[in-house]
GUMI-103915 format. One record per residue (C-alpha): residue number from 0; x, y, z. Coordinates in steps of 0.001 Angstrom, whole numbers. Example, Ala and Ser with C-alpha at 12.3 -4.5 7.8 and 13.67 -1.06 7.14 Angstrom:
<nodes>
<node i="0" east="12300" north="-4500" up="7800"/>
<node i="1" east="13670" north="-1060" up="7140"/>
</nodes>
This chain:
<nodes>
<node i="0" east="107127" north="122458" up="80977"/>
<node i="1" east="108259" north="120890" up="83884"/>
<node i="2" east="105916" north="122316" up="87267"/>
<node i="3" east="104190" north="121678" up="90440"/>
<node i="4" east="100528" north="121635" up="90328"/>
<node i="5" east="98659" north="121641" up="94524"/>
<node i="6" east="95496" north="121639" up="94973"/>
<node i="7" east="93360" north="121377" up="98354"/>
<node i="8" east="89780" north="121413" up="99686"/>
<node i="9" east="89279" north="122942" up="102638"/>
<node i="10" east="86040" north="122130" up="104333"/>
<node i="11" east="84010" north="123751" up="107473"/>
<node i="12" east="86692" north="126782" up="107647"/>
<node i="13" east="86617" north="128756" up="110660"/>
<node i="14" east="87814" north="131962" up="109385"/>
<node i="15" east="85596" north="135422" up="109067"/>
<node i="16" east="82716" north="134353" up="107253"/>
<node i="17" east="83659" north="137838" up="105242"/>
<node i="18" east="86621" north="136055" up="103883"/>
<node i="19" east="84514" north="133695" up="101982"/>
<node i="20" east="82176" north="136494" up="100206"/>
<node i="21" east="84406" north="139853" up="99603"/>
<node i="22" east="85829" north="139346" up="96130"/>
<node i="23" east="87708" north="142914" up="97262"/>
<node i="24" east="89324" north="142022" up="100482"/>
<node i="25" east="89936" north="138620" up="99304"/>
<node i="26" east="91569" north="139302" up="95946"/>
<node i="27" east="93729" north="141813" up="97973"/>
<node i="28" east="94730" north="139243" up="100519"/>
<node i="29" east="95435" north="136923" up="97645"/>
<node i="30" east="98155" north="139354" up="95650"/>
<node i="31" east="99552" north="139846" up="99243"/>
<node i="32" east="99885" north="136180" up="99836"/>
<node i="33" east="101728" north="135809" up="96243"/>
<node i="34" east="104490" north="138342" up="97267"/>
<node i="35" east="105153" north="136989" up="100585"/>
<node i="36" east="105878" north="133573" up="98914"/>
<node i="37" east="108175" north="135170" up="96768"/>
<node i="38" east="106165" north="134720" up="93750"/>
<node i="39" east="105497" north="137430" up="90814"/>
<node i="40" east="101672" north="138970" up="90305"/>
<node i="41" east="101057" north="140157" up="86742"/>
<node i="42" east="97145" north="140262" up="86576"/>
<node i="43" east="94262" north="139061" up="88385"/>
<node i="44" east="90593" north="138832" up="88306"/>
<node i="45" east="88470" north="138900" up="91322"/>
<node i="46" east="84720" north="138035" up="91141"/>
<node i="47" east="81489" north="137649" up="93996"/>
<node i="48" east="78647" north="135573" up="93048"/>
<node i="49" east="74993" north="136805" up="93256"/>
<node i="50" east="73340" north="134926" up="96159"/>
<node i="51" east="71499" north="132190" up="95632"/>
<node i="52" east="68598" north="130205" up="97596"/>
<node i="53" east="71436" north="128511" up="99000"/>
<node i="54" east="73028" north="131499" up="100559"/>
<node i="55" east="75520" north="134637" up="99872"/>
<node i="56" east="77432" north="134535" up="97083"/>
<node i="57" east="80756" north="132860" up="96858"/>
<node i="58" east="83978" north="134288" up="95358"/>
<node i="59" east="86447" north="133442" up="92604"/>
<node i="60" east="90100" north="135326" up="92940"/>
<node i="61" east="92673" north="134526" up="90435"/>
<node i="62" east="96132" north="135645" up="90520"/>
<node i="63" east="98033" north="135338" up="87341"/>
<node i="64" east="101614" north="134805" up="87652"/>
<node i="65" east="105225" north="135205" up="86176"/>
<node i="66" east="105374" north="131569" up="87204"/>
<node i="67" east="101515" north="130469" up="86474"/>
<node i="68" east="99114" north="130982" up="88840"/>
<node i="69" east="96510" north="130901" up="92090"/>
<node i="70" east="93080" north="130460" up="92278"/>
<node i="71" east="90458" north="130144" up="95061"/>
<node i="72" east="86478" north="129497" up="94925"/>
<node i="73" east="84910" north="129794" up="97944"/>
<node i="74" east="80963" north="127933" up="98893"/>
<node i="75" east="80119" north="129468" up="101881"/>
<node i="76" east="77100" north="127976" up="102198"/>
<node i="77" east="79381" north="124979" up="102803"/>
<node i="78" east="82127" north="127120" up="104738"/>
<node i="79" east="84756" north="125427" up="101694"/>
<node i="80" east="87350" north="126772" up="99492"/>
<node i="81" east="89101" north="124896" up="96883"/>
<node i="82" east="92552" north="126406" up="95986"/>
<node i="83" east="94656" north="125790" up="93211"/>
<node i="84" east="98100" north="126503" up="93018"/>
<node i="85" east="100575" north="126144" up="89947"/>
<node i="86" east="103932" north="127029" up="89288"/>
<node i="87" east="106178" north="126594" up="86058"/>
<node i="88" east="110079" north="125468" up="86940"/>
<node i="89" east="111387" north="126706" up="83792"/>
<node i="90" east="113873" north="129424" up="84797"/>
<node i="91" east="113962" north="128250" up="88495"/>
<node i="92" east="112694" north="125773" up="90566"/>
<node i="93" east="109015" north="127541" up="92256"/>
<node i="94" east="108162" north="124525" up="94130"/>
<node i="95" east="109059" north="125626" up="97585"/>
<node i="96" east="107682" north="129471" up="97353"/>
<node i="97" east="104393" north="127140" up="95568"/>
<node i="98" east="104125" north="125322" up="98986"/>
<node i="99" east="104753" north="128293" up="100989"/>
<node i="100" east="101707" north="130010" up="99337"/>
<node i="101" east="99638" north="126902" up="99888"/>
<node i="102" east="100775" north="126828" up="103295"/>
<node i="103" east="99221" north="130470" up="103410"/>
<node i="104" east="95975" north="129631" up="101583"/>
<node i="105" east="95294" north="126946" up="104378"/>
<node i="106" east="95976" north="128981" up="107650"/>
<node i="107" east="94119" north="131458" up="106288"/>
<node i="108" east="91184" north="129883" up="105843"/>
<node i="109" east="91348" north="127645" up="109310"/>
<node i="110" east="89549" north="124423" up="108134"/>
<node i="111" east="88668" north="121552" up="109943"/>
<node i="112" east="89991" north="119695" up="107398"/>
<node i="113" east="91786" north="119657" up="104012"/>
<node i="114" east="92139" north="117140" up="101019"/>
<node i="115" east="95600" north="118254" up="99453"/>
<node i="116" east="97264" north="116698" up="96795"/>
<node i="117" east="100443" north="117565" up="94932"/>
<node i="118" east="101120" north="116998" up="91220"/>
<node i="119" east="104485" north="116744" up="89315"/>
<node i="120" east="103971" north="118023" up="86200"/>
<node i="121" east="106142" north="117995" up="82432"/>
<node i="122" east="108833" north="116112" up="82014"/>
<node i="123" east="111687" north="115022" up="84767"/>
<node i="124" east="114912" north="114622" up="82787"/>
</nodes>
């Protein structure tokens, strides 16, 4: 069971407001951003919100994995994402081609600022 779990916020992000709305060109972005790390797509689900007083419509994209997964929700209302990445290290050790696609998710995006944190997960030994 043993993994790495990342997550970040990304707040006020400076990228094409498009980005933040197009389930389409996002989700494709997203399975583009999984290969480039090195990582294995086997599904994925990519969904745009109806507007709301609030604003557009924000997306979810999921990208199943051979090793887990990636998902984004976007608020562009609030110009923020939240992005979760996971990887199992059962038959290899993901971690690096993990922060790699994190590393991708964040320049993408442009924020101001993030809130990133990085979680060990299973068992060390």
């Amino acid at each position: 069971m043993k993994g790495l779990h990342l997550t970040a916020d990304l707040h006020r992000c400076r990228c094409d407001a498009a980005w933040l709305t197009d389930a389409e060109a996002l989700g494709e972005w997203c399975t583009a951003a999984v290969q480039r790390a090195g990582l294995q797509p086997v599904s994925h689900l990519f969904h745009t919100f109806p507007p709301s007083a609030h604003g557009p419509g924000g997306v979810t994209a999921t990208v199943l994995l051979a090793e887990s997964h990636l998902c984004l929700h976007t608020w562009p209302e609030q110009r923020g994402v939240t992005a979760d990445v996971y990887v199992c290290n059962f038959s290899a050790d993901h971690s690096a081609k993990a922060r790699a696609l994190m590393d991708s998710v964040v320049a993408h995006f442009q924020p101001e600022w993030t809130e990133q944190r990085s979680l060990d997960r299973g068992e060390t030994a």
